[in-house]
PyMOL Python script that loads the backbone (N, CA, C, O; Angstrom):
from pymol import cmd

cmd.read_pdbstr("""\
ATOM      1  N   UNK A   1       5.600   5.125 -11.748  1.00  0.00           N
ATOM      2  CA  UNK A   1       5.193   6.127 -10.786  1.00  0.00           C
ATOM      3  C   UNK A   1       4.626   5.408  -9.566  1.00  0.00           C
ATOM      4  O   UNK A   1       3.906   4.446  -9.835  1.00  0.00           O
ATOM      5  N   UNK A   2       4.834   5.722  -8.130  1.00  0.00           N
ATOM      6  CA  UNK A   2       4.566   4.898  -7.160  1.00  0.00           C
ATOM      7  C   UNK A   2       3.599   5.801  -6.579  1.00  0.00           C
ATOM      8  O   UNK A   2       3.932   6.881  -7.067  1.00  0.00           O
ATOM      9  N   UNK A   3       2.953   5.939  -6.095  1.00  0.00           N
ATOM     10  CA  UNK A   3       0.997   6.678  -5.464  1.00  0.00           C
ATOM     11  C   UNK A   3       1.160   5.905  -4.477  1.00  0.00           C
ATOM     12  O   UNK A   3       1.884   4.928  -4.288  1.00  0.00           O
ATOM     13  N   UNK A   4      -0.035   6.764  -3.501  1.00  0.00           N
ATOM     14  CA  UNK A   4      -0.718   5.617  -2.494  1.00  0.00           C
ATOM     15  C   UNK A   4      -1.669   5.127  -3.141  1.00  0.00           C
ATOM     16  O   UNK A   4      -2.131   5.688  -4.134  1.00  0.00           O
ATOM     17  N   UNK A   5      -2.237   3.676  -2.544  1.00  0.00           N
ATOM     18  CA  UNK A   5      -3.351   3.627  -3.264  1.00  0.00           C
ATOM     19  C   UNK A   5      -4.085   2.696  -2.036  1.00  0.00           C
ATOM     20  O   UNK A   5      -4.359   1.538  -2.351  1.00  0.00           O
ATOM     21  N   UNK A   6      -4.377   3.090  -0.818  1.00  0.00           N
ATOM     22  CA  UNK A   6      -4.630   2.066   0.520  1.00  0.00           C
ATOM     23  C   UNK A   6      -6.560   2.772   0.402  1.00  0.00           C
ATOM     24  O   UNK A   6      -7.240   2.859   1.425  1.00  0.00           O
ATOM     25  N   UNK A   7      -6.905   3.028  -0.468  1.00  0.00           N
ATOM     26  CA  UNK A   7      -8.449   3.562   0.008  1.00  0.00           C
ATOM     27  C   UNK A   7      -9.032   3.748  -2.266  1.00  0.00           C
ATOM     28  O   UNK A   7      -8.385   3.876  -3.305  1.00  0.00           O
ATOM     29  N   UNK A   8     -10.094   3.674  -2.013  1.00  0.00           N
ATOM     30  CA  UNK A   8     -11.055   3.214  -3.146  1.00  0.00           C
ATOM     31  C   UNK A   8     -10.934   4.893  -3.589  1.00  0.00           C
ATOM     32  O   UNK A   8     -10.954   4.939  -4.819  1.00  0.00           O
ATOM     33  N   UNK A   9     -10.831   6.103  -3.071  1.00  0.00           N
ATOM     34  CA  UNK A   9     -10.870   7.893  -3.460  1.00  0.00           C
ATOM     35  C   UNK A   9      -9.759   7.832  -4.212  1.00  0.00           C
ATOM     36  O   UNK A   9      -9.750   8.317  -5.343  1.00  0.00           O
ATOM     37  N   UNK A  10      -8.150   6.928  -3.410  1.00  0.00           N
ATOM     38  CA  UNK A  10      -7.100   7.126  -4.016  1.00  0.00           C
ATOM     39  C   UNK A  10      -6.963   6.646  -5.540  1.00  0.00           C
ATOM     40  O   UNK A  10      -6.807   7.268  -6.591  1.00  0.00           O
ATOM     41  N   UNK A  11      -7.086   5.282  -5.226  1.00  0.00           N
ATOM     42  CA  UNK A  11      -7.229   4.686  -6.340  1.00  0.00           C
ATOM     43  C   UNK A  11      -8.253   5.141  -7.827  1.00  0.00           C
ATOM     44  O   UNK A  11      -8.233   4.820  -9.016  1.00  0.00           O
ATOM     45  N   UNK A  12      -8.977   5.919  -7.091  1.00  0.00           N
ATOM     46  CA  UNK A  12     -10.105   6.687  -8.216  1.00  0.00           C
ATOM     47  C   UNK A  12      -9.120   7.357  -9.324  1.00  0.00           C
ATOM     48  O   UNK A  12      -8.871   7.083 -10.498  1.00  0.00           O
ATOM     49  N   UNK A  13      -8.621   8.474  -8.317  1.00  0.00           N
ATOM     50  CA  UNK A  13      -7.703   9.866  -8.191  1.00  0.00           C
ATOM     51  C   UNK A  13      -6.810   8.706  -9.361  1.00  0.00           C
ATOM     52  O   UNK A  13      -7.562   8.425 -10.294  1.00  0.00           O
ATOM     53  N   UNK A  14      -5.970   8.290  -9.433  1.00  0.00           N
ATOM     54  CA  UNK A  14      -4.797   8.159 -10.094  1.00  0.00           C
ATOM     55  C   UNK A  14      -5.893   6.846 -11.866  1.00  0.00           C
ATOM     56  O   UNK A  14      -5.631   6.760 -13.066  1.00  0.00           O
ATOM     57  N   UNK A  15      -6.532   6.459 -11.363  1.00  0.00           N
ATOM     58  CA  UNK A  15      -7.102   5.715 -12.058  1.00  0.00           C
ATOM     59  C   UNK A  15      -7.792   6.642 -13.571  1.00  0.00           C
ATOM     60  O   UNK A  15      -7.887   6.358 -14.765  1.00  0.00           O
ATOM     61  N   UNK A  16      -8.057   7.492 -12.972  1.00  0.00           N
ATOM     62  CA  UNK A  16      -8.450   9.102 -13.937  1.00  0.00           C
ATOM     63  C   UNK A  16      -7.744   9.603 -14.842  1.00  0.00           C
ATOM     64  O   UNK A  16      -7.991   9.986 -15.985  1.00  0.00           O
ATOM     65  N   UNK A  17      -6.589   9.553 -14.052  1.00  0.00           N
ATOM     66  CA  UNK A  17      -5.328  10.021 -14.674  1.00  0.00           C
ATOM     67  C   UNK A  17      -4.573   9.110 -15.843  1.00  0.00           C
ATOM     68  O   UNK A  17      -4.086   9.592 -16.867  1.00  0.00           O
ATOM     69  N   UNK A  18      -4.569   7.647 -15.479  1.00  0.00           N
ATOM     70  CA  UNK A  18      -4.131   6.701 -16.460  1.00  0.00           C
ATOM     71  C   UNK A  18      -5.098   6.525 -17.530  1.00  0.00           C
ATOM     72  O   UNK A  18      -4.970   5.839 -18.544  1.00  0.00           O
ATOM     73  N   UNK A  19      -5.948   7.141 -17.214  1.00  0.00           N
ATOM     74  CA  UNK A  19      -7.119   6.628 -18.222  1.00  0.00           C
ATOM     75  C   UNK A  19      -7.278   7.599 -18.882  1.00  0.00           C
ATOM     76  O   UNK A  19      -7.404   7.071 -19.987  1.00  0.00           O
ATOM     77  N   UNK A  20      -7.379   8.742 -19.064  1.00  0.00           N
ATOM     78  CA  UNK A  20      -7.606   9.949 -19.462  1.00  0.00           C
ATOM     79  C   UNK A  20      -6.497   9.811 -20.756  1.00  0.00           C
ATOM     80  O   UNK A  20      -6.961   9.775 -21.895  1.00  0.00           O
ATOM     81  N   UNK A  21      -5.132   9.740 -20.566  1.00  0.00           N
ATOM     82  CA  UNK A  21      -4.120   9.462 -21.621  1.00  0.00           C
ATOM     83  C   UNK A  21      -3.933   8.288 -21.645  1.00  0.00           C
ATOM     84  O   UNK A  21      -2.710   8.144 -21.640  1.00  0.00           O
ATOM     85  N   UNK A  22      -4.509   7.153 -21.674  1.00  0.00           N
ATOM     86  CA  UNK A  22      -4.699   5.736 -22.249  1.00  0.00           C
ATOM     87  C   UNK A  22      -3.200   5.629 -21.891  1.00  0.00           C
ATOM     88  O   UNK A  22      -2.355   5.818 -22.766  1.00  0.00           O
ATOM     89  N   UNK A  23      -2.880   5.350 -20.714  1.00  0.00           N
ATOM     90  CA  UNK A  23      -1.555   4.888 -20.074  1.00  0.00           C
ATOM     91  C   UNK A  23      -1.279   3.615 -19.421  1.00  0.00           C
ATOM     92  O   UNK A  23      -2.105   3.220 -18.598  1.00  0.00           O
ATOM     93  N   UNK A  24      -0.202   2.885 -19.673  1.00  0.00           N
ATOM     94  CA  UNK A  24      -0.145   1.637 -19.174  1.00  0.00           C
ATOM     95  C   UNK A  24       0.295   1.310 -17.764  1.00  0.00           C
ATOM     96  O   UNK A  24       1.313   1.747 -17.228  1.00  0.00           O
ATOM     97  N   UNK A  25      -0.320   0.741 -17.391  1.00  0.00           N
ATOM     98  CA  UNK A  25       0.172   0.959 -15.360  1.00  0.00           C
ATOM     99  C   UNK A  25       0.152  -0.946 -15.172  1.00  0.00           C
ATOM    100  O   UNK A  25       0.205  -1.889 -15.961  1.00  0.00           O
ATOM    101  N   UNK A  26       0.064  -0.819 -13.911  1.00  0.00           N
ATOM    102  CA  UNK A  26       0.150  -2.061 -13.314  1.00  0.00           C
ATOM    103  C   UNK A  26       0.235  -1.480 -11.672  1.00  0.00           C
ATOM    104  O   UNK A  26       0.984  -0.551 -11.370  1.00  0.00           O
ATOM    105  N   UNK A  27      -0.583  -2.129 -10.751  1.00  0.00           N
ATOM    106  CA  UNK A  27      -0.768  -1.964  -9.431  1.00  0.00           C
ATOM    107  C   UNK A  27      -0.875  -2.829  -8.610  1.00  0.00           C
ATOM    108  O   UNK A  27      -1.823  -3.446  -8.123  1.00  0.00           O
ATOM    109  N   UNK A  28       1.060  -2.832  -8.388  1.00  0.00           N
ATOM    110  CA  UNK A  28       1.487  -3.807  -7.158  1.00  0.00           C
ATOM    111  C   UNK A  28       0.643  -3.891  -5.730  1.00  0.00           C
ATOM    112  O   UNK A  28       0.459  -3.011  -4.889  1.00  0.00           O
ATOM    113  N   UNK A  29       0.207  -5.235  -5.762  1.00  0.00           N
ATOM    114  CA  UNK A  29      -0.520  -5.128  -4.792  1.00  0.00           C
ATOM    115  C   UNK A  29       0.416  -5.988  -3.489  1.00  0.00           C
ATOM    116  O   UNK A  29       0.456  -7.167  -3.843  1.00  0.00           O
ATOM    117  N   UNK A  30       0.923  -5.872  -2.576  1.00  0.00           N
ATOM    118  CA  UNK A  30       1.363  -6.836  -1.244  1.00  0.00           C
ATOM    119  C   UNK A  30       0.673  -7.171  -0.441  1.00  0.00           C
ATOM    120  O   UNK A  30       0.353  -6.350   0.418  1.00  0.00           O
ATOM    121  N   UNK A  31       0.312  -8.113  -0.405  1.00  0.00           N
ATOM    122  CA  UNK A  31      -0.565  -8.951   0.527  1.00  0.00           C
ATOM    123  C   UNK A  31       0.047  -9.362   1.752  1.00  0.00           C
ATOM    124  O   UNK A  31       0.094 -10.587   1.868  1.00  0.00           O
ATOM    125  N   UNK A  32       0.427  -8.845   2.499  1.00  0.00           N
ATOM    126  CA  UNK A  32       0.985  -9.411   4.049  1.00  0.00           C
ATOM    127  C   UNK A  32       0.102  -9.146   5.027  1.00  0.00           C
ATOM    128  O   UNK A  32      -0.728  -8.239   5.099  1.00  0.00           O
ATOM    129  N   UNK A  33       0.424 -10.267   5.987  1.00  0.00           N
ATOM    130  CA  UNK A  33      -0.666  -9.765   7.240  1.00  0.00           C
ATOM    131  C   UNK A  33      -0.069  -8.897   7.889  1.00  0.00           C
ATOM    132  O   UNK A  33       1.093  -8.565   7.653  1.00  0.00           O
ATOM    133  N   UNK A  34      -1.047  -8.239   9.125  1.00  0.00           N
ATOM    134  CA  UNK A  34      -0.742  -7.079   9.806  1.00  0.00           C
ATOM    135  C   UNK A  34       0.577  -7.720  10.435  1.00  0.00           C
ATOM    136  O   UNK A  34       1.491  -6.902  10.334  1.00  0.00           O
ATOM    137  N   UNK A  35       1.117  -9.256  11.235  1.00  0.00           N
ATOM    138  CA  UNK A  35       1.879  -9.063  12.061  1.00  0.00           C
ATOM    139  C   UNK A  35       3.152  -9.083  11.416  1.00  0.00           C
ATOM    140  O   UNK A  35       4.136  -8.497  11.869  1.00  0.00           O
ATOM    141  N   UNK A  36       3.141  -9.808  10.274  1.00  0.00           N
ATOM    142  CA  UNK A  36       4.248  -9.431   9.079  1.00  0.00           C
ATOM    143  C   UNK A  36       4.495  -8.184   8.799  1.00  0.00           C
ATOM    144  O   UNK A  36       5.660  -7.920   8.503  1.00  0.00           O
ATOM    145  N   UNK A  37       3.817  -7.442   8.807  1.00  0.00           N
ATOM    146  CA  UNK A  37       4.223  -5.876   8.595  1.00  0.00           C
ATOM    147  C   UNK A  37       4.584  -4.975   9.620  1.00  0.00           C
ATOM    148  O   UNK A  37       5.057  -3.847   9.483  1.00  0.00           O
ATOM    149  N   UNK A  38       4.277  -5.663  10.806  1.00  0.00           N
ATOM    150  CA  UNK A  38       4.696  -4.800  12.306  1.00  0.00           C
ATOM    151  C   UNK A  38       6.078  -5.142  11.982  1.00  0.00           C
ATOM    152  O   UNK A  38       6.948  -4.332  11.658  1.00  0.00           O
ATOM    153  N   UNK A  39       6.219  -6.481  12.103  1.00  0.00           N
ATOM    154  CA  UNK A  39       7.671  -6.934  12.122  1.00  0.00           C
ATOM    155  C   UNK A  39       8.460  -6.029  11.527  1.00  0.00           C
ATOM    156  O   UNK A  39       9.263  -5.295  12.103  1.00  0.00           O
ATOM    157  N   UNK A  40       8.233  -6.077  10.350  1.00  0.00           N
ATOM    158  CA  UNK A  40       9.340  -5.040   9.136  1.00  0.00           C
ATOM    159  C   UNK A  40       9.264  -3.485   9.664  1.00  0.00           C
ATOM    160  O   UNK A  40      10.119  -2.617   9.483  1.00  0.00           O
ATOM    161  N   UNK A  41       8.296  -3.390  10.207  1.00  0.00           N
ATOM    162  CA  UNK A  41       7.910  -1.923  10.664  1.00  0.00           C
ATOM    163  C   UNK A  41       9.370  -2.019  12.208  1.00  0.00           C
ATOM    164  O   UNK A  41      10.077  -1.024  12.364  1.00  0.00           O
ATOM    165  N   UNK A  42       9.562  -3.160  13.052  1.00  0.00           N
ATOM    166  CA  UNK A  42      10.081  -2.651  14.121  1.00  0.00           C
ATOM    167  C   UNK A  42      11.954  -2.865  13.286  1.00  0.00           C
ATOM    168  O   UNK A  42      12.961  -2.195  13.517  1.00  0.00           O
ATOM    169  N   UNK A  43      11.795  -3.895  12.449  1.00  0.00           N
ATOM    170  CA  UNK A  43      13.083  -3.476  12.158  1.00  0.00           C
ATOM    171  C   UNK A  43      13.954  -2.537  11.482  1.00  0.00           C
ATOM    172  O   UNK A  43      15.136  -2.199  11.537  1.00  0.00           O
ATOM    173  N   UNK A  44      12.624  -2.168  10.638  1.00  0.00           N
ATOM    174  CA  UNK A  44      13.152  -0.390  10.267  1.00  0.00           C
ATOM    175  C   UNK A  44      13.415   0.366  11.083  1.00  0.00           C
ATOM    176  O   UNK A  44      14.166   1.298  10.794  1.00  0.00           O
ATOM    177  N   UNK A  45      12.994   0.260  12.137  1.00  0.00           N
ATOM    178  CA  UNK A  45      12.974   1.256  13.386  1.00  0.00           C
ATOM    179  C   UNK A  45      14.514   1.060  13.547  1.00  0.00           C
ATOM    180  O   UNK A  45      15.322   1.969  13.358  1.00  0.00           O
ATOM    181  N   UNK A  46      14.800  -0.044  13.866  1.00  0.00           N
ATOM    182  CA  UNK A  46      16.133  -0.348  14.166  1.00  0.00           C
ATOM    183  C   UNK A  46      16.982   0.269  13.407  1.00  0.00           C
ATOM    184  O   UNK A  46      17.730   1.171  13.784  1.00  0.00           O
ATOM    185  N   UNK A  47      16.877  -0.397  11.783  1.00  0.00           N
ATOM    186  CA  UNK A  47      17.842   0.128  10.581  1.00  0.00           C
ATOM    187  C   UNK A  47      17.705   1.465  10.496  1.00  0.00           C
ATOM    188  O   UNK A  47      18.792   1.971  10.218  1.00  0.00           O
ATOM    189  N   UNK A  48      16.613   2.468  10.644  1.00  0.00           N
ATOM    190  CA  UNK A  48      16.519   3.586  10.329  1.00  0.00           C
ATOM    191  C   UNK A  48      16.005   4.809  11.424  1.00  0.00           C
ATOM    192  O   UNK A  48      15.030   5.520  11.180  1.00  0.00           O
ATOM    193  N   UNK A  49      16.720   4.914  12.503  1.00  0.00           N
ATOM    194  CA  UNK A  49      16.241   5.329  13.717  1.00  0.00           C
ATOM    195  C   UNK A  49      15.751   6.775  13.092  1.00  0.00           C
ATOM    196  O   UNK A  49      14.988   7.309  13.897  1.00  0.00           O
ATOM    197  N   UNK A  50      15.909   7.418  12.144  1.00  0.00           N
ATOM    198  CA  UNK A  50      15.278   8.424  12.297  1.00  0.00           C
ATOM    199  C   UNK A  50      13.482   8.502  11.782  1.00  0.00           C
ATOM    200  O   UNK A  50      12.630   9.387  11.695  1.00  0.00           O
ATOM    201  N   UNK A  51      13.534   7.474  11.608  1.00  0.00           N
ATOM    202  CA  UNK A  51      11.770   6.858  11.280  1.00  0.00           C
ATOM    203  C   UNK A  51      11.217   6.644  12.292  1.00  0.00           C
ATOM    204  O   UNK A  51       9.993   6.518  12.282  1.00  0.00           O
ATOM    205  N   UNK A  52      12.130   6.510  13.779  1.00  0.00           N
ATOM    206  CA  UNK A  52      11.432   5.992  15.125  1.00  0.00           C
ATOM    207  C   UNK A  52       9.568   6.725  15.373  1.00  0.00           C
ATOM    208  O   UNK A  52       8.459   6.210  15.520  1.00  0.00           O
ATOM    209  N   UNK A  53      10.140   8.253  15.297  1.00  0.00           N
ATOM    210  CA  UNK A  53       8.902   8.669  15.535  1.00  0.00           C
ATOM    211  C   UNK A  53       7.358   8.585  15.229  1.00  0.00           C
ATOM    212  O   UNK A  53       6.294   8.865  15.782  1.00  0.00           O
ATOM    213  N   UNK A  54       7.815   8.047  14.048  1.00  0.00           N
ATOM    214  CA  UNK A  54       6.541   7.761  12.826  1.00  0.00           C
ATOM    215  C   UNK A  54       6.311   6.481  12.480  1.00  0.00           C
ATOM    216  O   UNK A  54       5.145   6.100  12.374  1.00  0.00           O
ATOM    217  N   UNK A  55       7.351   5.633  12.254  1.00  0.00           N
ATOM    218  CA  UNK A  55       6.916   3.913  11.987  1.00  0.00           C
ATOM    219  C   UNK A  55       6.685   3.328  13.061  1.00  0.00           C
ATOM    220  O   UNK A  55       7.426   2.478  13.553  1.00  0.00           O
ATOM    221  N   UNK A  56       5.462   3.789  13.611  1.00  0.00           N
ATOM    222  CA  UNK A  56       5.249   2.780  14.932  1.00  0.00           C
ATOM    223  C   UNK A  56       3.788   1.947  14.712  1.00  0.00           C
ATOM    224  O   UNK A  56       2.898   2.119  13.880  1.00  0.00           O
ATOM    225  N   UNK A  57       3.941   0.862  15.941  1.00  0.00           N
ATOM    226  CA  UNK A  57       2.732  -0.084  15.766  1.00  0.00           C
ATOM    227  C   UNK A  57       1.559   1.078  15.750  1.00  0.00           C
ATOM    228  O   UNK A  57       1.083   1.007  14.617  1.00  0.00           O
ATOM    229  N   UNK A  58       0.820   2.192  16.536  1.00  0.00           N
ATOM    230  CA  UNK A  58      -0.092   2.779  16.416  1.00  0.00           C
ATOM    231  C   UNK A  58      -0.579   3.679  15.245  1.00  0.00           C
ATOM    232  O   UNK A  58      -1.720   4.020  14.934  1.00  0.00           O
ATOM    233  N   UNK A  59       1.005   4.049  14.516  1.00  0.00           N
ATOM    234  CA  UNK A  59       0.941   4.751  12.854  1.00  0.00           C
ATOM    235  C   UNK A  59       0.196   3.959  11.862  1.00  0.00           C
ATOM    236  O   UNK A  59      -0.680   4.321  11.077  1.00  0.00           O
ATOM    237  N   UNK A  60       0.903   2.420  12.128  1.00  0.00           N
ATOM    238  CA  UNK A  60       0.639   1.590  11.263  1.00  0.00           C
ATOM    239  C   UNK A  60      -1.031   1.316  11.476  1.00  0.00           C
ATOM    240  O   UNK A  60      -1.604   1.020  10.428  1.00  0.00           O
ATOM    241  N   UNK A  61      -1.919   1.378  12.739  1.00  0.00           N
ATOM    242  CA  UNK A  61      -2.964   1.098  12.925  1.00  0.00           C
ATOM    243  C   UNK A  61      -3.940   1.859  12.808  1.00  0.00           C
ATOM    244  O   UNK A  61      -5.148   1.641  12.900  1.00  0.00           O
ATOM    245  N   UNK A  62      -3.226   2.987  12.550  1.00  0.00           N
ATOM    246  CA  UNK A  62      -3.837   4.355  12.113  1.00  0.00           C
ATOM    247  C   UNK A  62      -4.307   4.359  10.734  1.00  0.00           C
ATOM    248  O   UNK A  62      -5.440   4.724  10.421  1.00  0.00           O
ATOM    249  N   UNK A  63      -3.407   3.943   9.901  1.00  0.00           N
ATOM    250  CA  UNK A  63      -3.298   3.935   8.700  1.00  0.00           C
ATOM    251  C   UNK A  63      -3.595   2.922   7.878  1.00  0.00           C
ATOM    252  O   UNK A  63      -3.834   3.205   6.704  1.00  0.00           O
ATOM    253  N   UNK A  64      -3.656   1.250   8.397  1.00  0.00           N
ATOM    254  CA  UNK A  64      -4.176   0.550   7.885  1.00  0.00           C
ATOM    255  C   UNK A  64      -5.907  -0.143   8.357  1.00  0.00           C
ATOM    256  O   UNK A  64      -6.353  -1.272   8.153  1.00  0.00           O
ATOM    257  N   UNK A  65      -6.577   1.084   9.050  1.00  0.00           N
ATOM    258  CA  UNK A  65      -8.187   0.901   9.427  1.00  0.00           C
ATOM    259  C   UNK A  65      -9.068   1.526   8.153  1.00  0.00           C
ATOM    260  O   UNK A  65     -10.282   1.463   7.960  1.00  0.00           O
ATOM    261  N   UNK A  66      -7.687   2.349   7.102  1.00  0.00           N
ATOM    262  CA  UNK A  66      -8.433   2.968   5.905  1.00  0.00           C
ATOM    263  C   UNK A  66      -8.140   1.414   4.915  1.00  0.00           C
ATOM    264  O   UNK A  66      -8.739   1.119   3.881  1.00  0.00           O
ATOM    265  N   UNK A  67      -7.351   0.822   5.411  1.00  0.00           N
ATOM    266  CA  UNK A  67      -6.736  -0.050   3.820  1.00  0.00           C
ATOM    267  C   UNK A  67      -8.040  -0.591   2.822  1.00  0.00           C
ATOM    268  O   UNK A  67      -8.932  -0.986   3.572  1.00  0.00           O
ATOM    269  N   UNK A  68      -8.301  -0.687   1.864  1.00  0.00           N
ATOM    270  CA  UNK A  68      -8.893  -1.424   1.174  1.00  0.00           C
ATOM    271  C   UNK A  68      -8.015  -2.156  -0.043  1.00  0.00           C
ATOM    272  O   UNK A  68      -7.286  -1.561  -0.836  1.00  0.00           O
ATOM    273  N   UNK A  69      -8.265  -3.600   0.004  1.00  0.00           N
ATOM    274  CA  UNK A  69      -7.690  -4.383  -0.884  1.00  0.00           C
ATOM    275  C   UNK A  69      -8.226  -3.976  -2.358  1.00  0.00           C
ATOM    276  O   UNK A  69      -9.382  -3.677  -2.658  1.00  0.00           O
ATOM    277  N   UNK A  70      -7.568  -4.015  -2.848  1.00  0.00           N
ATOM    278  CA  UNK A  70      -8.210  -3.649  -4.916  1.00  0.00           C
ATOM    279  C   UNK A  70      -8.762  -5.186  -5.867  1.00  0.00           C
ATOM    280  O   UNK A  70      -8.425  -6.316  -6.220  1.00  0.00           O
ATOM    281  N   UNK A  71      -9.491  -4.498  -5.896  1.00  0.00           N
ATOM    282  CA  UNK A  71     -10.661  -5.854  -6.340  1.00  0.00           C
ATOM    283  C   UNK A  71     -10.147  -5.404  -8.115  1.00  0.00           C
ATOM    284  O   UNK A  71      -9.594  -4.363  -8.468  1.00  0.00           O
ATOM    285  N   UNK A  72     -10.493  -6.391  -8.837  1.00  0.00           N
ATOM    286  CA  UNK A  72     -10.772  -6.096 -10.326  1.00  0.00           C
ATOM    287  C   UNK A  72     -11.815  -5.678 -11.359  1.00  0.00           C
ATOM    288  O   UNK A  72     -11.809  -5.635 -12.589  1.00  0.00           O
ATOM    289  N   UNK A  73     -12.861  -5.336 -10.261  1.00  0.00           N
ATOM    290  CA  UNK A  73     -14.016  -4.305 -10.936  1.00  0.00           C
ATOM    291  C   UNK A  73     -13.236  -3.014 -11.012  1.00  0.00           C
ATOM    292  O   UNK A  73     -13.634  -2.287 -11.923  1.00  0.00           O
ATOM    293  N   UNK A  74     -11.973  -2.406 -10.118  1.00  0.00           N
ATOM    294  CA  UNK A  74     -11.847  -1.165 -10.028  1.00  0.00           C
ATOM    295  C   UNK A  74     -11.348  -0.552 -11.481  1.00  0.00           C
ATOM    296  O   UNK A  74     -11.318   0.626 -11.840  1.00  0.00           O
ATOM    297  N   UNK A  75     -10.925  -1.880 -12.272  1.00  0.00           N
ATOM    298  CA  UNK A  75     -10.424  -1.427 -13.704  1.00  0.00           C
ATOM    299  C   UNK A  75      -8.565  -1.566 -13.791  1.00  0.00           C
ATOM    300  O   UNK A  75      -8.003  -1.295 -14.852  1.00  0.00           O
ATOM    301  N   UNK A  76      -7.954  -1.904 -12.852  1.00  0.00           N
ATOM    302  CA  UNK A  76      -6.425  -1.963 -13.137  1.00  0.00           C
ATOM    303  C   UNK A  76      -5.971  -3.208 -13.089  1.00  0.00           C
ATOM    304  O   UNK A  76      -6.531  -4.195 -12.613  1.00  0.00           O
ATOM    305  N   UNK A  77      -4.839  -3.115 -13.649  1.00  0.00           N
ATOM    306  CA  UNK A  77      -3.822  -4.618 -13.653  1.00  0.00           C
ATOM    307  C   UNK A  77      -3.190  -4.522 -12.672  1.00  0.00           C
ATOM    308  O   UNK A  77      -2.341  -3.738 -12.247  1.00  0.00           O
ATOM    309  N   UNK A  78      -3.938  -5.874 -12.141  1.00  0.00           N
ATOM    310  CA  UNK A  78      -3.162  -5.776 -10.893  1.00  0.00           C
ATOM    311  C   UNK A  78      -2.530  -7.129 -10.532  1.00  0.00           C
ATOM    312  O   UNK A  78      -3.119  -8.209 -10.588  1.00  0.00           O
ATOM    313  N   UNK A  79      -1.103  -6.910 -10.109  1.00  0.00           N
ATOM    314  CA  UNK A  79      -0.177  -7.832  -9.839  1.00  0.00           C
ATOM    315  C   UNK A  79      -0.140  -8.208  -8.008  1.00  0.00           C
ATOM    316  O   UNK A  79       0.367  -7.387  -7.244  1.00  0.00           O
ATOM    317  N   UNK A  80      -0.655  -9.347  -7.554  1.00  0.00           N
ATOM    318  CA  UNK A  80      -0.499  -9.442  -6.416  1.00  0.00           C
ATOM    319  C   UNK A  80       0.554 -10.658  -5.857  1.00  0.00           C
ATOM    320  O   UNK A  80       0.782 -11.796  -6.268  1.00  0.00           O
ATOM    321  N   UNK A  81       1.100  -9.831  -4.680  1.00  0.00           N
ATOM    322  CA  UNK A  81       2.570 -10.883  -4.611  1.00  0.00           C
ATOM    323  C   UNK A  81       2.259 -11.236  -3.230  1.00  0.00           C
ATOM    324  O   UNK A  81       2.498 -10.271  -2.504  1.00  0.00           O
ATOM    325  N   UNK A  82       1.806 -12.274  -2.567  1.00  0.00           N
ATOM    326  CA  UNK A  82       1.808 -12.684  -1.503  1.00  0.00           C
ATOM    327  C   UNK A  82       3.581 -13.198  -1.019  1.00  0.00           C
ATOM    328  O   UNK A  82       4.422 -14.050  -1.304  1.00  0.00           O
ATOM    329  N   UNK A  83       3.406 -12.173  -0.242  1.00  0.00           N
ATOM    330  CA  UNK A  83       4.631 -13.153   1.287  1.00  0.00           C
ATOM    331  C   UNK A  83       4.513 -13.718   2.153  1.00  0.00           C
ATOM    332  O   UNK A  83       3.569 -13.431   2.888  1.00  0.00           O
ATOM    333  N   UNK A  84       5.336 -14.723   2.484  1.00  0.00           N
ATOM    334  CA  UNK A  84       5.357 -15.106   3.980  1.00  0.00           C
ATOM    335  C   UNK A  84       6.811 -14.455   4.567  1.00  0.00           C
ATOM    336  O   UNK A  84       7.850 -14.215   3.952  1.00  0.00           O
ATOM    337  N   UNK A  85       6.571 -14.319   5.591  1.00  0.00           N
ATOM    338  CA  UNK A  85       8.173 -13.802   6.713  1.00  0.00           C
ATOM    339  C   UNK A  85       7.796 -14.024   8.247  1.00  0.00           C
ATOM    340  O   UNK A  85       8.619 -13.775   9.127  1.00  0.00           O
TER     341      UNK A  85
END
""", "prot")
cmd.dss("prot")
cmd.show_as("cartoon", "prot")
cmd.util.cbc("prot")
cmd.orient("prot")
């Protein structure tokens, strides 16, 4: 099952849920920097023009001033995959 999980409420929210029925998860974490992710952000734009409106540098800055990284007090397995690009 794929969730958001960019803020410590979200991660609560679904964390409840796995736990409640003793369910096995794992929570991909991607570690890229912001300019690595603009990047992929402008070439989607390209590949997928109907995303123009919404995948932009200011969406993305909108949306990653909530991000919080997931620490391992929060209680999940978490798999983190650093990239470079």
């Amino acid at each position: 099952m794929d969730f958001p999980a960019n803020t410590l409420s979200q991660r609560d929210w679904f964390r409840d849920i796995f736990s409640e029925i003793e369910a096995p998860h794992n929570l991909v974490y991607i570690d890229l920097s912001n300019e690595v992710c603009l990047k992929q952000i402008e070439q989607r734009r390209k590949e997928q023009p109907e995303r123009a409106a919404t995948d932009t540098p200011d969406m993305f800055e909108q949306v990653t001033k909530y991000f919080m990284a997931p620490t391992p007090e929060e209680g999940f397995n978490i798999t983190k995959v650093a990239k470079n690009a």
